[in-house]
SERO-4910 file (N, C-alpha, C, O; in steps of 0.05 Angstrom, whole numbers):
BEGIN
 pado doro    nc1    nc2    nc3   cac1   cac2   cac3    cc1    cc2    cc3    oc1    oc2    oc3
  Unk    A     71    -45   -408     81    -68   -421     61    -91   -418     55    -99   -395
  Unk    A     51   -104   -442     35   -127   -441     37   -149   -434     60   -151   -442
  Unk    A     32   -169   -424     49   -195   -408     35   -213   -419     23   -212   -441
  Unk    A     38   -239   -398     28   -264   -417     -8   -258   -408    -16   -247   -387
  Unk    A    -27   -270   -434    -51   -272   -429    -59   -234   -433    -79   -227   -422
  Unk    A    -49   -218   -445    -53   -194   -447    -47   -179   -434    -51   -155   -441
  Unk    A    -33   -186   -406    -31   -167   -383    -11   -146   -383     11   -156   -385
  Unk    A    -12   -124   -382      3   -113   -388     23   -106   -363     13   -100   -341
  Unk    A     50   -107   -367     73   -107   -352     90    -89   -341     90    -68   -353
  Unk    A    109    -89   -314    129    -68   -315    159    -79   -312    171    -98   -320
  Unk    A    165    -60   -299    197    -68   -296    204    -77   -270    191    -77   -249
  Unk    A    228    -86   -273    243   -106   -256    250    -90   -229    245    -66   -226
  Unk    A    261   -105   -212    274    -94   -180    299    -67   -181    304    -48   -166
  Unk    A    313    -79   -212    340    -63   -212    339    -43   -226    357    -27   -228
  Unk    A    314    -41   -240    319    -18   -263    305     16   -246    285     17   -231
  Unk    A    316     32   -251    310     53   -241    284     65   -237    278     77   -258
  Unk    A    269     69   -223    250     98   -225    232     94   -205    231     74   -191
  Unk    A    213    122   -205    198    128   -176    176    124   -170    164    109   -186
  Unk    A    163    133   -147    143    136   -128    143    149   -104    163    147    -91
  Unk    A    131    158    -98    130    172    -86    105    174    -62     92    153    -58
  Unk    A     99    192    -49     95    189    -19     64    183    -30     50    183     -9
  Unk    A     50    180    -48     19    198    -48      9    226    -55    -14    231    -63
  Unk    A     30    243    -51     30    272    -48     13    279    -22      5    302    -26
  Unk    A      6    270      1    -17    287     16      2    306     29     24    298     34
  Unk    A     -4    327     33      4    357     36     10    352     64     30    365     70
  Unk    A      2    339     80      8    340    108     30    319    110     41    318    132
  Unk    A     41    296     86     58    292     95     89    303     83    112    298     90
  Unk    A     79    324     57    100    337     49    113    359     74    136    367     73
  Unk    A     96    365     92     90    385    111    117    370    133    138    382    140
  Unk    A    111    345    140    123    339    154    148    327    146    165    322    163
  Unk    A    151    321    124    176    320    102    202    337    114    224    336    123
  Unk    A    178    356    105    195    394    108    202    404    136    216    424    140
  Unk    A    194    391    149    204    395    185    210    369    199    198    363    220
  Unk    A    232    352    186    234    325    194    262    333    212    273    316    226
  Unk    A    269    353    209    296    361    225    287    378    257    303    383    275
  Unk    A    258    385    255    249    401    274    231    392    286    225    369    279
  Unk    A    222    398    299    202    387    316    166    390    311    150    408    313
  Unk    A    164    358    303    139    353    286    113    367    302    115    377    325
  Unk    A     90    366    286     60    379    300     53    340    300     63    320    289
  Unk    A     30    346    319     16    316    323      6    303    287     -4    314    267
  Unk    A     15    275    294      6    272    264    -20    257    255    -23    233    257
  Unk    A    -37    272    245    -68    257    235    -66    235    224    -53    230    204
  Unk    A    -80    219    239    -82    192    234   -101    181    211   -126    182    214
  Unk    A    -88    167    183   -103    163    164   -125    135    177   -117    112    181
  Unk    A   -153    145    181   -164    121    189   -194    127    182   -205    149    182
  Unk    A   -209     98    175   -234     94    163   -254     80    175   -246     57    180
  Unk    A   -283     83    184   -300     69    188   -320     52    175   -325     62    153
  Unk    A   -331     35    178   -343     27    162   -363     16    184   -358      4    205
  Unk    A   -397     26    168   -418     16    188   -434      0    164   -424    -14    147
  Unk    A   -468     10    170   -483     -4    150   -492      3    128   -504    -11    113
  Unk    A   -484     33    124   -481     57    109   -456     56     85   -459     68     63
  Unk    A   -436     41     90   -417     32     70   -393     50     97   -399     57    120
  Unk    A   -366     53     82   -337     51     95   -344     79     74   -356     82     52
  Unk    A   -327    100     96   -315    128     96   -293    139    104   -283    122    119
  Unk    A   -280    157    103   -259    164    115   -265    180    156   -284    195    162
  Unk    A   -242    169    177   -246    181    198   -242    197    203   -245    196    227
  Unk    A   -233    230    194   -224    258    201   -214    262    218   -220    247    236
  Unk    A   -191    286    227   -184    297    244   -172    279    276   -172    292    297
  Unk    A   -166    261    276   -156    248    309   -128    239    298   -121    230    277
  Unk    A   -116    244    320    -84    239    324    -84    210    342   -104    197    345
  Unk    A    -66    205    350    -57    179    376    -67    196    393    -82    187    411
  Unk    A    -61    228    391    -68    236    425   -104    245    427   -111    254    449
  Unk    A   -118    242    411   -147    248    411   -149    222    437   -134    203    441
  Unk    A   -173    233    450   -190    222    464   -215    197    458   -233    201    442
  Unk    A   -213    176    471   -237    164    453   -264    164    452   -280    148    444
  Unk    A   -266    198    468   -297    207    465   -298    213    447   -317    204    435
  Unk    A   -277    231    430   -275    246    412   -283    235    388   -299    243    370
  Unk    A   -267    210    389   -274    192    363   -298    171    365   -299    153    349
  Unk    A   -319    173    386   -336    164    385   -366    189    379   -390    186    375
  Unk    A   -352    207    382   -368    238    374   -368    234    350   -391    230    341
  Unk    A   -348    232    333   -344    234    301   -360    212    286   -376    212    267
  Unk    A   -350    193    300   -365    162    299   -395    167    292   -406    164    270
  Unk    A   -411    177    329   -439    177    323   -448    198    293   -465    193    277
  Unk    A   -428    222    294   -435    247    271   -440    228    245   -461    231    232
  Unk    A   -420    207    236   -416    202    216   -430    173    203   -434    166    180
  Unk    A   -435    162    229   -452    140    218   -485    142    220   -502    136    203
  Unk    A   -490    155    253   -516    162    261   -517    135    290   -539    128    300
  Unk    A   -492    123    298   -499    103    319   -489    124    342   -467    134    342
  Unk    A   -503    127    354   -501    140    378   -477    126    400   -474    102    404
  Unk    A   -466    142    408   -437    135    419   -447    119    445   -448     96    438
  Unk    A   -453    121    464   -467    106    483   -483     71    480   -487     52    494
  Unk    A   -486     80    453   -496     48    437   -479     36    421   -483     13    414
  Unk    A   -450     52    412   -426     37    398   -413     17    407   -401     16    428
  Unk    A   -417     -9    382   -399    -23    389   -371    -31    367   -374    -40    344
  Unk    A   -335    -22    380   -327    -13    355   -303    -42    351   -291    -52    370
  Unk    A   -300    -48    328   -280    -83    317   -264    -61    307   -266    -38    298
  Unk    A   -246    -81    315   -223    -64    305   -196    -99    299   -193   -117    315
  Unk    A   -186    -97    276   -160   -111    271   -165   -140    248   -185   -137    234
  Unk    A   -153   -158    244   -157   -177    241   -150   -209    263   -130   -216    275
  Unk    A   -171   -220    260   -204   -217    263   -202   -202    281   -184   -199    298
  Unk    A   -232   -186    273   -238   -156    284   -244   -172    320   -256   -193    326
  Unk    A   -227   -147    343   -235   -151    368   -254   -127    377   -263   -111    360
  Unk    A   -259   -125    398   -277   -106    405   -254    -86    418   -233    -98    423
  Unk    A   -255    -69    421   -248    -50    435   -263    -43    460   -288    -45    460
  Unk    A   -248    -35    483   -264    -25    506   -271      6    501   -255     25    496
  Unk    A   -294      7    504   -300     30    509   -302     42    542   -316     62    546
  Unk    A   -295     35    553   -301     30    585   -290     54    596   -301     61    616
  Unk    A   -265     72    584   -252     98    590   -252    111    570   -236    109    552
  Unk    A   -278    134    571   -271    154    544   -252    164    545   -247    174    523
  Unk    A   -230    169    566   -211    182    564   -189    183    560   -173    202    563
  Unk    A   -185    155    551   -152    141    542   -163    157    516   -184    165    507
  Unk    A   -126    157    506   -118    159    477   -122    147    451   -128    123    454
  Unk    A   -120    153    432   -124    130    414    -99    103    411   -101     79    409
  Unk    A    -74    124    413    -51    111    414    -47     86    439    -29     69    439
  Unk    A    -63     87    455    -63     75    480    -78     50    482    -75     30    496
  Unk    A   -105     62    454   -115     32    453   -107     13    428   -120     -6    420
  Unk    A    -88     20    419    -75      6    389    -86     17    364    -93      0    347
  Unk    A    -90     42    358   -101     47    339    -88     58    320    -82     81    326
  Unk    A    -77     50    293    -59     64    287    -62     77    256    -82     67    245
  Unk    A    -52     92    241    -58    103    218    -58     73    196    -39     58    196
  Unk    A    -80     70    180    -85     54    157   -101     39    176    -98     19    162
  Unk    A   -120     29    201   -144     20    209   -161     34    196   -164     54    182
  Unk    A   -179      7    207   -212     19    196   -233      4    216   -240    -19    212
  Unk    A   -239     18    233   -253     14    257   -284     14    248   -296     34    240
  Unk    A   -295    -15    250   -327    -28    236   -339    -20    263   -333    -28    286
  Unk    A   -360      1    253   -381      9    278   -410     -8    274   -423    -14    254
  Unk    A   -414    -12    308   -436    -38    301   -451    -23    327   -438     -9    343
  Unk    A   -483    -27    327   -508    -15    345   -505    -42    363   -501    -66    356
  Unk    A   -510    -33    386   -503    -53    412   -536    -54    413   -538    -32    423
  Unk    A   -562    -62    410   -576    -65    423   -584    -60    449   -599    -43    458
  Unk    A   -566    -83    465   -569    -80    494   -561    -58    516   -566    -60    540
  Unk    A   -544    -33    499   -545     -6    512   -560     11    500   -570     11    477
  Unk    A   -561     33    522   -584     56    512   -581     70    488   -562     67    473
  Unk    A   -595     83    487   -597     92    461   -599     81    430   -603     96    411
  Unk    A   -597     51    427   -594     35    407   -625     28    396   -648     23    405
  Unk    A   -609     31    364   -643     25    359   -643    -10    352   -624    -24    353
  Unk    A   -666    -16    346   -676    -53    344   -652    -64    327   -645    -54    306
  Unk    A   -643    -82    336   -617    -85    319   -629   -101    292   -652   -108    293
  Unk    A   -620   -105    278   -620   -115    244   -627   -145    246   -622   -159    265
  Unk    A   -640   -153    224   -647   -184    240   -617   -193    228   -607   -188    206
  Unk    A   -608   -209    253   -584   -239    242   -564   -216    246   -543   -224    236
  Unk    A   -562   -197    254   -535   -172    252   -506   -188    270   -483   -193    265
  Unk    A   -519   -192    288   -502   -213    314   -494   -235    304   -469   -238    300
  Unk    A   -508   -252    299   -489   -280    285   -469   -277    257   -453   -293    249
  Unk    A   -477   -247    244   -457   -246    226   -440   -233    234   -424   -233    215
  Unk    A   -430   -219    253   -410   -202    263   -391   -231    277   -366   -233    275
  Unk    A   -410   -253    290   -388   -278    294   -386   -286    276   -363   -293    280
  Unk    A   -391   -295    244   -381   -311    227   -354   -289    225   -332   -302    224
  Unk    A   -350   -256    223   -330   -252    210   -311   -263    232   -288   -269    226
  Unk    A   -320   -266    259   -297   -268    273   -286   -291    272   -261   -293    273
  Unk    A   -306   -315    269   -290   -335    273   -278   -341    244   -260   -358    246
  Unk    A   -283   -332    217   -264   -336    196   -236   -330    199   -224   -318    217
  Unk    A   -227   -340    176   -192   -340    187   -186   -322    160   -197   -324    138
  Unk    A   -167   -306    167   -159   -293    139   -138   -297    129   -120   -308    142
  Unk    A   -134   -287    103   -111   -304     84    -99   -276     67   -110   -255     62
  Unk    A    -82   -284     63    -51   -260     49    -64   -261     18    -68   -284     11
  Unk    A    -69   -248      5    -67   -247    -26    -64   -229    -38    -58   -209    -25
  Unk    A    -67   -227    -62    -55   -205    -89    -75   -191    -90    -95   -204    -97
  Unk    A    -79   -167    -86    -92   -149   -101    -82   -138   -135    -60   -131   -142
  Unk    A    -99   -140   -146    -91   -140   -181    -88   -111   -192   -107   -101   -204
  Unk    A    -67    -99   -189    -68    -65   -204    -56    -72   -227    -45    -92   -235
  Unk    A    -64    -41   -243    -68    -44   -278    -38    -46   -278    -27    -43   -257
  Unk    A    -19    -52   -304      5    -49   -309     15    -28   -330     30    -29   -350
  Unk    A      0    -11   -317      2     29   -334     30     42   -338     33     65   -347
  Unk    A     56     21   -328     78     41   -326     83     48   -297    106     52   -288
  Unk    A     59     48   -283     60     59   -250     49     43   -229     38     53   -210
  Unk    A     54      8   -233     45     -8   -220     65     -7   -186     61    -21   -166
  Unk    A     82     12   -188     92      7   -159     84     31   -152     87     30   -128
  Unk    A     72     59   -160     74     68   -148     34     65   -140     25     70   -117
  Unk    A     23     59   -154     -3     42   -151     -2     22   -125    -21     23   -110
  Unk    A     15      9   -121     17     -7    -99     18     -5    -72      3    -13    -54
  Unk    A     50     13    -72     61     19    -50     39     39    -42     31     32    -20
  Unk    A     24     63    -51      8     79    -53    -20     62    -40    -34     75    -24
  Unk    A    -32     30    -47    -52     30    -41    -44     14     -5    -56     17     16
  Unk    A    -19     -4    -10     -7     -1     13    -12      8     47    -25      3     68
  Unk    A      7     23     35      8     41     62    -16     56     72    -18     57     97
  Unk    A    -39     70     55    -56     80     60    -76     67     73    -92     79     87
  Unk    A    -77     41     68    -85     29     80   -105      9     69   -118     -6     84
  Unk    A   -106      8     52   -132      0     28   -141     10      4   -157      0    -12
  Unk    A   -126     38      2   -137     58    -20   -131     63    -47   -112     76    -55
  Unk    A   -142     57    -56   -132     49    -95   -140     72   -105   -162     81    -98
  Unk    A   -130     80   -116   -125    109   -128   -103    112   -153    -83    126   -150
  Unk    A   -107     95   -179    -84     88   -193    -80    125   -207    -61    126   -224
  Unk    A    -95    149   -202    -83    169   -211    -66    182   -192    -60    206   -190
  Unk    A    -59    165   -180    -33    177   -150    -11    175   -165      4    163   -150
  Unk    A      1    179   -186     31    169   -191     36    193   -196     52    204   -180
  Unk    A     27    210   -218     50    236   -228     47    242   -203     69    235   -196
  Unk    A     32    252   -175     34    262   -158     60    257   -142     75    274   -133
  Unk    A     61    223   -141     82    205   -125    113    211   -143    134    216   -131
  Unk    A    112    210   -167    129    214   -179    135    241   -173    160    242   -168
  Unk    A    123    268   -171    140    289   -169    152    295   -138    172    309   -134
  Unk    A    140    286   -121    150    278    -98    171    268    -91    187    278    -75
  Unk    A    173    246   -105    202    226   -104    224    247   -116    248    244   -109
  Unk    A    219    261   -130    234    284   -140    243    306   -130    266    316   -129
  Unk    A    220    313   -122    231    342    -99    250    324    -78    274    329    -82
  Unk    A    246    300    -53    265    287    -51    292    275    -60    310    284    -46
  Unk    A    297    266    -70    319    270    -84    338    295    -94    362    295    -93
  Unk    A    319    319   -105    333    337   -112    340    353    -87    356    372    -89
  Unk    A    326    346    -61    342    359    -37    361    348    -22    369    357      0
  Unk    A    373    320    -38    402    307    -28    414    306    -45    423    284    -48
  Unk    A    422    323    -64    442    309    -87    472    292    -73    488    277    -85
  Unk    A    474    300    -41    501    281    -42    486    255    -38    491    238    -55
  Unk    A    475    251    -25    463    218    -23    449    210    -51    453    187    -60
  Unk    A    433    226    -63    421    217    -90    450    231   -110    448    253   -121
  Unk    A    472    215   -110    489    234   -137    485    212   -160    466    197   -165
  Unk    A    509    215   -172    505    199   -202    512    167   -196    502    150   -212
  Unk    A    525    159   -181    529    141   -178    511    122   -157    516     98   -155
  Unk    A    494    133   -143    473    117   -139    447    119   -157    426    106   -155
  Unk    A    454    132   -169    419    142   -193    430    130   -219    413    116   -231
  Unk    A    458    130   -233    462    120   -251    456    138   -278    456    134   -303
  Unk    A    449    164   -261    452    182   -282    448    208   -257    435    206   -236
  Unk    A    461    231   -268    468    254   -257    435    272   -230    413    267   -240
  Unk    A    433    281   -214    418    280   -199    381    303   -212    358    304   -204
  Unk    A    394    313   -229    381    336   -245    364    313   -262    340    310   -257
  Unk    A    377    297   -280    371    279   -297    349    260   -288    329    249   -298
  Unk    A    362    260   -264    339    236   -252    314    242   -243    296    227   -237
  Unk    A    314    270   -243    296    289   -227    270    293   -250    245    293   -247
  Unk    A    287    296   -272    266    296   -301    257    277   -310    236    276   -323
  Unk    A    276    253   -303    267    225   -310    243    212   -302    228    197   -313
  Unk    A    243    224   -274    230    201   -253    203    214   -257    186    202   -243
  Unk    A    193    239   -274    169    252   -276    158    243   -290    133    243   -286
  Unk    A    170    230   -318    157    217   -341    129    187   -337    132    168   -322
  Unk    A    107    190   -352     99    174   -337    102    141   -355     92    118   -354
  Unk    A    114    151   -366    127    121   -374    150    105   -359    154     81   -361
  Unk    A    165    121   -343    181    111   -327    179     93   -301    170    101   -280
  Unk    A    189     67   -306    180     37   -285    194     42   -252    214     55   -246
  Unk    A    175     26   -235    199     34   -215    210     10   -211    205    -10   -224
  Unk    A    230     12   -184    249    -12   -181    258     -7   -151    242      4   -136
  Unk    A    277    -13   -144    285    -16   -121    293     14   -111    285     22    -90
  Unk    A    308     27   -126    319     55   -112    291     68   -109    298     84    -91
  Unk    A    269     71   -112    249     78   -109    232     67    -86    222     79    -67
  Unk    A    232     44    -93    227     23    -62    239     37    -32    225     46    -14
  Unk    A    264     37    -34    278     46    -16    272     81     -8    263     88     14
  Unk    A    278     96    -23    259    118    -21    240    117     -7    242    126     16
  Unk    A    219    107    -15    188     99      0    184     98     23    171    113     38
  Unk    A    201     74     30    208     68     57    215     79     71    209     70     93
  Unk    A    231    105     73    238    117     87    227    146     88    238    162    103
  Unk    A    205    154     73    196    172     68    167    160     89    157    173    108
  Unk    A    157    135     80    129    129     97    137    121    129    120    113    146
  Unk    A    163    125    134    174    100    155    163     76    162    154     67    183
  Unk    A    165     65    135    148     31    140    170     17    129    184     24    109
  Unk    A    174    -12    148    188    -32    124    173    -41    100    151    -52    103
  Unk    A    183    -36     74    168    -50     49    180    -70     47    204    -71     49
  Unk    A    156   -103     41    173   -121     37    167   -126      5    145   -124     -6
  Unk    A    187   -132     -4    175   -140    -41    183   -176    -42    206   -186    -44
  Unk    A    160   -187    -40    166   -221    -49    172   -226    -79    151   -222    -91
  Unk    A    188   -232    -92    193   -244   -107    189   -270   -122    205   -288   -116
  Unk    A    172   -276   -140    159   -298   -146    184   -322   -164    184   -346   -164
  Unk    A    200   -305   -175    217   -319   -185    240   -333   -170    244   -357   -169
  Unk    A    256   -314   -158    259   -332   -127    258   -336   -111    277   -343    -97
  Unk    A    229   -334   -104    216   -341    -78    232   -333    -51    246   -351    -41
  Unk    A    232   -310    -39    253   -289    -34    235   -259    -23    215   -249    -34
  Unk    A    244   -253     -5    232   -231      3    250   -204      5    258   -206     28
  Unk    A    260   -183     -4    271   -167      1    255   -140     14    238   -126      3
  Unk    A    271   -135     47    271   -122     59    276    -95     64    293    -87     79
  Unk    A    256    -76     47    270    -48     56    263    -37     76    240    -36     83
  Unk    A    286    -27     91    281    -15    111    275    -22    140    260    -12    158
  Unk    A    301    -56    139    292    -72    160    307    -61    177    297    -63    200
  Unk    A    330    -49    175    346    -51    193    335    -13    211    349     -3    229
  Unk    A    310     -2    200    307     29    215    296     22    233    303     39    249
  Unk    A    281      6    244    276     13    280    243     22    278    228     33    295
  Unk    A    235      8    241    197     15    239    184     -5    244    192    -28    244
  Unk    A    158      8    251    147    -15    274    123    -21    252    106    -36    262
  Unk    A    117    -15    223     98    -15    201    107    -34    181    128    -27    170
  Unk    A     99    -51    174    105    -75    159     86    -68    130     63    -66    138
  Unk    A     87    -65    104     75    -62     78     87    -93     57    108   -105     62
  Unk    A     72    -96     40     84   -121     31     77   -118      3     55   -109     -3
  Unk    A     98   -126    -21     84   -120    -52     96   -151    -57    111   -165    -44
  Unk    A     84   -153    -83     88   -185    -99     91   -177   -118     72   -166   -129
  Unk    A    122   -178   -134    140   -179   -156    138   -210   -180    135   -233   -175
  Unk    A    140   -201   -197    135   -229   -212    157   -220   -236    157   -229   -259
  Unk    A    173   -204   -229    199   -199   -252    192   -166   -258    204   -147   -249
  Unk    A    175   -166   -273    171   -142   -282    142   -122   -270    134    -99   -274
  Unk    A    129   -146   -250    105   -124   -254     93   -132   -216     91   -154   -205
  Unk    A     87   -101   -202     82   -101   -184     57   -106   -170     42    -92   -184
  Unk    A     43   -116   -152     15   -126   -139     13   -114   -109     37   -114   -104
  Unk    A      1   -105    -88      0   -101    -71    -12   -131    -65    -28   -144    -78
  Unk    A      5   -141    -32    -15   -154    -16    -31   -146      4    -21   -129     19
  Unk    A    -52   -152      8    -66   -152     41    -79   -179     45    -86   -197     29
  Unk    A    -81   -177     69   -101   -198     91   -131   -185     83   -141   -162     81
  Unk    A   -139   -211     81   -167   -206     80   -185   -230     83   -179   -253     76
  Unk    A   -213   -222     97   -229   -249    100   -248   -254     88   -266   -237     88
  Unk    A   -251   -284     72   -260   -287     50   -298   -292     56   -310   -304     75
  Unk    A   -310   -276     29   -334   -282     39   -346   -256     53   -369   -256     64
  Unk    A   -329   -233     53   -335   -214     70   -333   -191     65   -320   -182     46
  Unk    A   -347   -175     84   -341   -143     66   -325   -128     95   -330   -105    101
  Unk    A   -310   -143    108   -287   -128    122   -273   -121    108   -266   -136     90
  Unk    A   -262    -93    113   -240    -85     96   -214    -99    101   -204   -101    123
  Unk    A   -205   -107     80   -169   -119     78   -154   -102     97   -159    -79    104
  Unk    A   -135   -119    103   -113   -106    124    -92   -102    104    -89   -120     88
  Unk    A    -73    -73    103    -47    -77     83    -27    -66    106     -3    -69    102
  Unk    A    -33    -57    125     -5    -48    142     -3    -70    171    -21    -73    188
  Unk    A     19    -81    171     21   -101    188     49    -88    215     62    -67    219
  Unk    A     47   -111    228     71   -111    240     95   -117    241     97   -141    237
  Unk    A    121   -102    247    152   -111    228    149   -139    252    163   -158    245
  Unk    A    136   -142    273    135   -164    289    121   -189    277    127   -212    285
  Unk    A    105   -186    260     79   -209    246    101   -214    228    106   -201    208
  Unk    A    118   -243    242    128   -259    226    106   -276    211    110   -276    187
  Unk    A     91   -286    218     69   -304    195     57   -293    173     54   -305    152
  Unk    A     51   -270    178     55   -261    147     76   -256    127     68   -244    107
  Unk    A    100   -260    128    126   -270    120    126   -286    107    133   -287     83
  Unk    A    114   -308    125    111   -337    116     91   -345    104     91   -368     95
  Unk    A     71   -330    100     43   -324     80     54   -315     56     55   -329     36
  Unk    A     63   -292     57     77   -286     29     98   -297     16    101   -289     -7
  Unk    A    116   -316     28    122   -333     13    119   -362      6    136   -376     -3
  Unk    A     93   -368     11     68   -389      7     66   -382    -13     74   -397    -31
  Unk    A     53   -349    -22     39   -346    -40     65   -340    -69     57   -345    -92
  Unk    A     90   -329    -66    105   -326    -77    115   -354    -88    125   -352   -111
  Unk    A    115   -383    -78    123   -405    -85     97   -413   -101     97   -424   -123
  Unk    A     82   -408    -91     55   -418   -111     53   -411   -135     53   -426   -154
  Unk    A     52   -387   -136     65   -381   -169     93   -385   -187     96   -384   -212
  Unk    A    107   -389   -169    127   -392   -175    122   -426   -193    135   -430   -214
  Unk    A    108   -442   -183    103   -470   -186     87   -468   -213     84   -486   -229
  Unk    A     78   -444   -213     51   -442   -241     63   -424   -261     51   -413   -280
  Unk    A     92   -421   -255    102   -407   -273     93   -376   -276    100   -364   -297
  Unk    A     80   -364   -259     76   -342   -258     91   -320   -251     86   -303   -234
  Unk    A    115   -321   -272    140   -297   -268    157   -286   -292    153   -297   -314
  Unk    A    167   -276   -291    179   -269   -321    203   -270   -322    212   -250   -311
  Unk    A    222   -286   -332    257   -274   -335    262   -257   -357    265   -261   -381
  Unk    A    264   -234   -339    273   -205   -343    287   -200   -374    279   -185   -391
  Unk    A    312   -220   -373    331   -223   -380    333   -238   -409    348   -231   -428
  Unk    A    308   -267   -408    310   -271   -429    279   -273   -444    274   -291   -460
  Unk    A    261   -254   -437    238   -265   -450    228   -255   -473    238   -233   -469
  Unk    A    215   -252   -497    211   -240   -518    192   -225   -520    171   -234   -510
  Unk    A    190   -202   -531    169   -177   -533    167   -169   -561    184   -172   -578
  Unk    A    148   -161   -565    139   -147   -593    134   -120   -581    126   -113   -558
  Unk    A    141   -105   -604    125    -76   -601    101    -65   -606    105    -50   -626
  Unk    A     77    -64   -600     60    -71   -605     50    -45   -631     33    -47   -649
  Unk    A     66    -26   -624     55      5   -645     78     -2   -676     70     -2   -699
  Unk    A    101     -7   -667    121    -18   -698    115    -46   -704    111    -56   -726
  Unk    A    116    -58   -684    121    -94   -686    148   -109   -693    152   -130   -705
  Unk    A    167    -90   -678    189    -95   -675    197   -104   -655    199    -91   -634
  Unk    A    207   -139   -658    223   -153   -639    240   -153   -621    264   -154   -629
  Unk    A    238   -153   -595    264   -147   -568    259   -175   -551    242   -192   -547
  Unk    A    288   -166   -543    290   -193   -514    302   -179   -501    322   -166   -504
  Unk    A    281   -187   -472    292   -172   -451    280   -142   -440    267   -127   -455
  Unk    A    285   -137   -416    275   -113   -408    301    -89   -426    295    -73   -443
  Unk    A    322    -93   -418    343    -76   -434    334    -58   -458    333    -33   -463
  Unk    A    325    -95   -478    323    -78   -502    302    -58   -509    303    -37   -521
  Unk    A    271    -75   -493    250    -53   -484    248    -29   -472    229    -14   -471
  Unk    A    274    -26   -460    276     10   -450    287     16   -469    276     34   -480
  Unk    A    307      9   -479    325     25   -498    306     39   -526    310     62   -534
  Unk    A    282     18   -540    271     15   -563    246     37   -548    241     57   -560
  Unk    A    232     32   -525    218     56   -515    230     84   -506    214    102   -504
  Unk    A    263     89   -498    275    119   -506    285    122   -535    291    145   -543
  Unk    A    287    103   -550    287    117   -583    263    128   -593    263    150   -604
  Unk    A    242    113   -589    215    115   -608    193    131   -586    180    150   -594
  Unk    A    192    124   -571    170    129   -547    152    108   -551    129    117   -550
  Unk    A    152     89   -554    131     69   -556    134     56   -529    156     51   -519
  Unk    A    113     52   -517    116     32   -499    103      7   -494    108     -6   -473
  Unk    A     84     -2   -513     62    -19   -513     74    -40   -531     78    -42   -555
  Unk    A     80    -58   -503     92    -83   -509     82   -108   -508     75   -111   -484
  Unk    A     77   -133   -523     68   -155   -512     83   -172   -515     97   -169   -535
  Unk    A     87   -197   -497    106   -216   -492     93   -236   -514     69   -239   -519
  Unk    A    116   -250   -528    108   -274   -546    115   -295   -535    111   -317   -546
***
């Protein structure tokens, strides 16, 4: 759906449809034995040296932090003995002082991305880079700030989100049929919790529904998410400046945050400006200030008019050029025709 200025749009908080986990196989795996007793779980985590940012392989919480300084030297070429590793926002150092603690032990948790830097002053290090050191303090002493990351509005802007989210940074806007059939096999293995009257249509129905890739998501999907990633999702609301909480009340210790503007979804992260540290998107359900960051940034638009009422705003069809108001009449006019390419007048 097209929005103001060409952008193209989705749907609202209330209206139905999915997303789903990502699809990664290891966590359908653990999906499938959530009643039994789990295997250790691989920790999604990334490095980044002078080489550019990669993925970290293979370490759990319970890996050793030789182990991941083995992988470290394999993968960047800084020799573990000469590593120096930032880790968070603003990046701290980590002790390397005990290879033999855990990962879990030194705060490391799935969606980091641990910046490897050549210590000079230990062995093995080669001549360090000129100015390498005073820029490793500018990132530290910068302060970082909450903002929107901009995904396309394809129909699958939440599951684009929540997806770049949790992962930790990772934009991947062909993750949705995947997420979408996911959210499906879920559901179709509760029909008493997913029946017709929380789906709003029969549990089979919804199962076919939620595959289509024209189908918007909304909150029953949100909620899903949440409890499938065990993270609270928070969705800020630009229109009334408002945060809604899924999944405050489970006992998760992972905080994710999206920005709603009526119809169309944004991932936020922390990030420091000026820099090529990677954005932070998974927080803590404890990091109240980013709460209060996101609804800074939720009032700010809100002030620039940057939101849509759902309810009463006008659309053209962009393939007939037939007139609607409202999200309503835009679903109804995209299950008659299949059109979905809408722009707001």
């Amino acid at each position: 759906m097209t929005g103001r200025g060409g952008r193209s749009r989705e749907s609202g908080r209330g209206e139905r449809a999915g997303s789903g986990s990502g699809g990664q196989s290891g966590r359908r795996r653990r999906w499938r034995r959530q009643r039994g007793a789990a295997p250790r779980t691989m920790l999604r985590l990334r490095c980044k040296a002078r080489g550019g940012s990669q993925p970290l392989p293979g370490l759990t919480a319970h890996s050793r932090l030789r182990d991941m300084q083995a992988t470290l030297a394999a993968l960047t070429g800084v020799p573990a003995p000469a590593q120096r590793l930032l880790l968070g926002f603003p990046p701290r150092s980590l002790d390397l002082s005990d290879g033999e603690r855990r990962l879990g032990d030194l705060g490391i948790h799935s969606g980091d991305t641990l910046i490897v830097e050549e210590d000079p002053s230990k062995p093995g290090a080669d001549p360090p880079a000129v100015a390498k050191r005073p820029m490793a303090n500018s990132v530290r002493e910068a302060v970082p700030v909450l903002a929107r990351r901009v995904v396309p509005a394809d129909n699958s802007c939440l599951f684009t989100s929540v997806y770049y989210v949790v992962e930790g940074g990772v934009y991947d806007p062909g993750c949705a049929p995947e997420m979408r059939s996911l959210i499906a096999q879920i559901v179709a293995s509760d029909p008493e919790s997913y029946c017709e009257a929380v789906l709003g249509k029969t549990n089979r129905e919804y199962c076919d529904w939620i595959r289509r890739e024209e189908t918007w998501g909304g909150a029953i999907e949100v909620s899903i998410l949440s409890k499938f990633y065990q993270c609270e999702i928070c969705v800020v609301d630009t229109q009334t400046v408002r945060i809604d909480r899924f999944g405050e009340d489970a006992g998760y210790t992972k905080r994710v945050l999206l920005i709603y503007d009526g119809i169309h979804y944004d991932p936020l992260e922390r990030r420091i400006p000026d820099s090529d540290v990677p954005p932070q998107t998974i927080f803590s359900t404890t990091d109240d200030v980013v709460l209060a960051q996101a609804l800074e940034l939720a009032d700010e638009a809100r002030r620039k008019r940057q939101f849509t009422d759902v309810n009463r705003f006008t659309l053209r069809c962009m393939v007939c050029q037939k007139g609607l108001t409202g999200q309503v009449e835009a679903r109804e006019h995209a299950k008659e025709t299949g059109h979905t390419n809408f722009g707001e007048v």
